[in-house]
Every structure is written in C-alpha cells, then in structure tokens.
C-alpha positions as CSV (number, residue, x, y, z in Angstrom):
1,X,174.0,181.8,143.4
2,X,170.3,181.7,141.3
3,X,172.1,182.1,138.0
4,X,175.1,179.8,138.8
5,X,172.3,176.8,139.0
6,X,170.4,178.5,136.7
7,X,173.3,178.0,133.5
8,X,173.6,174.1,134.2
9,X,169.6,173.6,134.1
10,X,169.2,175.5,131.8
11,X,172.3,173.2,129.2
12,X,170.2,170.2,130.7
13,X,166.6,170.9,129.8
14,X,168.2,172.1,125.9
15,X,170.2,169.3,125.5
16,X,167.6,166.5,126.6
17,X,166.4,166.8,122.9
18,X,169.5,165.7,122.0
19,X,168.3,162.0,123.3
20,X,166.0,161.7,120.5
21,X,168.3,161.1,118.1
22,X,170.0,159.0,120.2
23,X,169.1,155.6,118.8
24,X,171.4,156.4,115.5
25,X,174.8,155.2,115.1
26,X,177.0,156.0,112.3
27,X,177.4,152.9,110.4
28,X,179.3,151.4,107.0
29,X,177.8,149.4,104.6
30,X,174.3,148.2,104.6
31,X,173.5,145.2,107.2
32,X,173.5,141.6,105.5
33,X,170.2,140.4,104.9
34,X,168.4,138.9,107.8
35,X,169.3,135.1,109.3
36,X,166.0,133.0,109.1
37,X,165.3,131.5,112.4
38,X,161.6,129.6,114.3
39,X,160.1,131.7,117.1
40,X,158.8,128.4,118.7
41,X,156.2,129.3,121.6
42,X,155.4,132.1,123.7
43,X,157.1,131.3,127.8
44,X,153.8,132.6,128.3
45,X,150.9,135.0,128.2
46,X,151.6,138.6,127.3
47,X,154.6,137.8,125.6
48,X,156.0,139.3,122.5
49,X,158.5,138.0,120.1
50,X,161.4,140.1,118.4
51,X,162.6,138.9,115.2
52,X,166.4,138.2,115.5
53,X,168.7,141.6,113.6
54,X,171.4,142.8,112.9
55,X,172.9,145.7,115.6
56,X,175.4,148.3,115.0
57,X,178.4,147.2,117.5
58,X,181.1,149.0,115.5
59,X,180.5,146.1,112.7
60,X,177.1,144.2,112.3
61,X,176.6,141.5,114.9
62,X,173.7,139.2,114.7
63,X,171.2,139.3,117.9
64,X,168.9,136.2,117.8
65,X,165.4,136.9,118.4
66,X,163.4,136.5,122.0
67,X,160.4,136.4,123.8
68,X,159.6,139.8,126.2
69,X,156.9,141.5,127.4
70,X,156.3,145.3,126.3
71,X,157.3,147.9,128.7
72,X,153.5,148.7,128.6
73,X,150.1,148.2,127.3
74,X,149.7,148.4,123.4
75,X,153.4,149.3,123.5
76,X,154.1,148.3,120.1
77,X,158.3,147.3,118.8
78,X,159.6,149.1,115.8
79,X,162.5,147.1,114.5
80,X,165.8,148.7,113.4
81,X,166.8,149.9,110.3
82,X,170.0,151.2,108.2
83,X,168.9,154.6,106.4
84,X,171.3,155.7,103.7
85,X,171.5,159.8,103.5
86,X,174.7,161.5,101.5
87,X,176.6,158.4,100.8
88,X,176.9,157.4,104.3
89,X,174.5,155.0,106.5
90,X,173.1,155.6,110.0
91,X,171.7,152.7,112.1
92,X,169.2,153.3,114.3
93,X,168.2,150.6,116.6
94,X,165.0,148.9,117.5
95,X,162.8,150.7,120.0
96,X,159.3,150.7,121.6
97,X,156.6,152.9,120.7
C-alpha cells in the first residue's frame, strides 16, 4: 500500500520542475514589431501598467496593454519575448517576478 502511493508522489514532486519551463511555446516566425498605443492614467494607486504584446495563440495575436496591480510587493513584470535557438523560435510569455 506505502509504495503504491509512494510511485505517484514520487512522478509528482519530479515532474513539478517541469512547470518551469512552462511559459515557452513553440512558435514560427519572429512576432511583428510592437503596436504603439497611450497608457493614459493609473484607475488608481498601486497600479501598474503592461505595455500591450504580442502572445503566442497558435499565430501572434495582439493583447492591448492594461492597468493591474502586482500579485505582491516589489513584484516586478518581465515582458515576453521570442528566443530563436536552432532555426526554430520559442515564445515565452510575460510573467511576474
């Protein structure tokens, strides 16, 4: 009984490291360059504004930027990017660190 439960936490606790990479998508081409848009003012105090980019949806789709507040103090938002690596691009998205 111990080791039957002991297999599946055992696959769990390995493959949580997998989520790291997570964020990347295989992508095709390089994104378009980015659409220029005005931020306008803050809804209110505490609130941070992400720039409008392109996301990996099978094809690039453009997702306006918006107002939020971080998930936590000093959190701090590290846009997307497209990385090139063997003749292929990955896309990973936008995250908070």
């Amino acid at each position: 009984m111990k080791r039957a439960l002991l297999v599946p936490a055992l696959a769990m606790f390995f493959l949580a490291g997998c989520a790291v990479h997570a964020g990347y998508y295989a992508a095709g081409p390089p994104p378009p360059p980015p659409v220029v848009g005005v931020a306008g003012y803050a809804p209110g105090p505490g609130y941070v504004w992400i720039d409008g980019f392109y996301d990996w949806r099978g094809r690039y789709v453009w997702v306006p930027g918006y107002w939020v507040r971080p998930p936590h103090p000093h959190a701090r938002w590290v846009s997307g990017r497209a990385y090139y690596h063997r003749g292929h691009y990955s896309y990973r998205r936008g995250h908070w660190r």
